[in-house]
Kinemage of the C-alpha trace (Angstrom):
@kinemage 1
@onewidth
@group {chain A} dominant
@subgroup {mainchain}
@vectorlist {calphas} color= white
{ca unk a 1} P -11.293 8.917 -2.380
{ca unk a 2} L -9.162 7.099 0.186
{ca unk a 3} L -11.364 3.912 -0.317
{ca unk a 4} L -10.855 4.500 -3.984
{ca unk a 5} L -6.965 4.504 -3.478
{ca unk a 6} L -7.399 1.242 -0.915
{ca unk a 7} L -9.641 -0.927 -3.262
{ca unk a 8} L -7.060 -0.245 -6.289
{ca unk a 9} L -4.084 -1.290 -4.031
{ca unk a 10} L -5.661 -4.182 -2.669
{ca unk a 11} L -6.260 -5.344 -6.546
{ca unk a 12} L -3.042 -4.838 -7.648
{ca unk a 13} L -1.897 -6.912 -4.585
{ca unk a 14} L -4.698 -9.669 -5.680
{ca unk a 15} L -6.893 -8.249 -2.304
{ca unk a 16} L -5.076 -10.200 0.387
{ca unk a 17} L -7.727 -9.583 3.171
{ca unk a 18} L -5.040 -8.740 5.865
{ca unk a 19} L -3.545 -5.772 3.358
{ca unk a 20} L -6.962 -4.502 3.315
{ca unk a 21} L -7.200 -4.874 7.068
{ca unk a 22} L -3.717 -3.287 7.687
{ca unk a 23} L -4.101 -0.230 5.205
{ca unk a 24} L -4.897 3.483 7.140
{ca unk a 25} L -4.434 7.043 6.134
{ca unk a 26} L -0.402 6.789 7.530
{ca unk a 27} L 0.579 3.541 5.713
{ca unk a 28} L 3.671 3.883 3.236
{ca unk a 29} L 2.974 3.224 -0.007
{ca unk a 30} L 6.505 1.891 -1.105
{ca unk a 31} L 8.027 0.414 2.429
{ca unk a 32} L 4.216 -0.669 3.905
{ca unk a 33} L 2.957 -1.897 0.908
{ca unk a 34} L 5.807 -3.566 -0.991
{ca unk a 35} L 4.777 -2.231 -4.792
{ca unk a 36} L 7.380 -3.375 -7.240
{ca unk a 37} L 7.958 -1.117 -10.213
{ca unk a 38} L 5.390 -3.009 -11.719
{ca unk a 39} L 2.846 -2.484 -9.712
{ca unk a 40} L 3.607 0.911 -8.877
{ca unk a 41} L 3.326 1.707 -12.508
{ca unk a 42} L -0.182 -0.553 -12.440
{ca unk a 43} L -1.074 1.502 -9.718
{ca unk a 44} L -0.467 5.128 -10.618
{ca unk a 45} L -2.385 3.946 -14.399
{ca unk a 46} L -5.262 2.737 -12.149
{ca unk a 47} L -5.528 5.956 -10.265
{ca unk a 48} L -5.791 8.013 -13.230
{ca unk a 49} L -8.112 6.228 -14.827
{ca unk a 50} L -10.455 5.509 -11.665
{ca unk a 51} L -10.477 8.527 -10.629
{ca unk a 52} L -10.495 10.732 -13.346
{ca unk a 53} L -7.120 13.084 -12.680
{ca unk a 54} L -3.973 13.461 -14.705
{ca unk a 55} L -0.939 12.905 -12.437
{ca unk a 56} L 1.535 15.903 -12.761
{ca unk a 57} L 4.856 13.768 -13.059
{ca unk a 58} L 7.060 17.293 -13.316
{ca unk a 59} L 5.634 17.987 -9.654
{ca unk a 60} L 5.308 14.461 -8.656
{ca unk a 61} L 7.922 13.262 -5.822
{ca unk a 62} L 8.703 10.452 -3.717
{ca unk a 63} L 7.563 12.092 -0.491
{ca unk a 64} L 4.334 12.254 -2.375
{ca unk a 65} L 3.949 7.896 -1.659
{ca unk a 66} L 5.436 8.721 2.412
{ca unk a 67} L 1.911 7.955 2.939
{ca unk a 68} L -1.416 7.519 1.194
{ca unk a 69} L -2.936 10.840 3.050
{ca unk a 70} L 0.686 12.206 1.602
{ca unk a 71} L -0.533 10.551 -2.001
{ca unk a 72} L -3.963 12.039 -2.068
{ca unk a 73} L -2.935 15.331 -1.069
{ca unk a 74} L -0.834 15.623 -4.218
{ca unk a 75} L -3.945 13.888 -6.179
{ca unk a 76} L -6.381 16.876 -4.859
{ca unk a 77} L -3.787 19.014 -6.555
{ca unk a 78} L -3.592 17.462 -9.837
{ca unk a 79} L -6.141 18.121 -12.520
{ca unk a 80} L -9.127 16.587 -14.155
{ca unk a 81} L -8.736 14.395 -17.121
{ca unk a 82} L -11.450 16.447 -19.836
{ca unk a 83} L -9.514 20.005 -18.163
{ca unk a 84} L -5.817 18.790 -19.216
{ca unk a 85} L -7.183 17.776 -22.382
{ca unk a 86} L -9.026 20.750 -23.032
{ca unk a 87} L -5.669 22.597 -22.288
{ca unk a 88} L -3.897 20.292 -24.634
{ca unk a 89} L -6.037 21.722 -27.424
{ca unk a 90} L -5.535 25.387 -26.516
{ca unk a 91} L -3.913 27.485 -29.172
């Protein structure tokens, strides 16, 4: 999942080979990076959608983008796109 996470920052930043080069497991996703609001909101759509989770935004928090281990710690929580919907439809 972490190359997952690195290939859809690196296209929201247009790939610049030395982001790729200077990404690890540590690196900040809002000082490191640089994501404007923008591409932060890019991102986070990207994420979902690539990797099949729903983002909890009641439980998500800024500590969550400290780091992208940080980030995908808080993705392993979230939930799987068809299970949220299936618990959309519950009666």
């Amino acid at each position: 999942m972490y190359d997952k996470i690195v290939d859809i920052l690196c296209s929201i930043k247009e790939d610049h080979p030395e982001l790729r080069q200077s990404l690890s497991p540590e690196t900040d996703l809002n000082n490191d990076i640089g994501l404007d609001s923008l591409q932060m909101i890019q991102f986070m759509l990207k994420v979902e959608e690539q990797l099949n989770v729903v983002i909890d935004y009641d439980h998500f928090d800024y500590e969550h983008l400290q780091s992208i281990e940080a980030f995908l710690t808080f993705l392993n929580s979230c939930q799987p796109q068809e299970q949220a919907m299936y618990e959309d439809v519950k009666p």
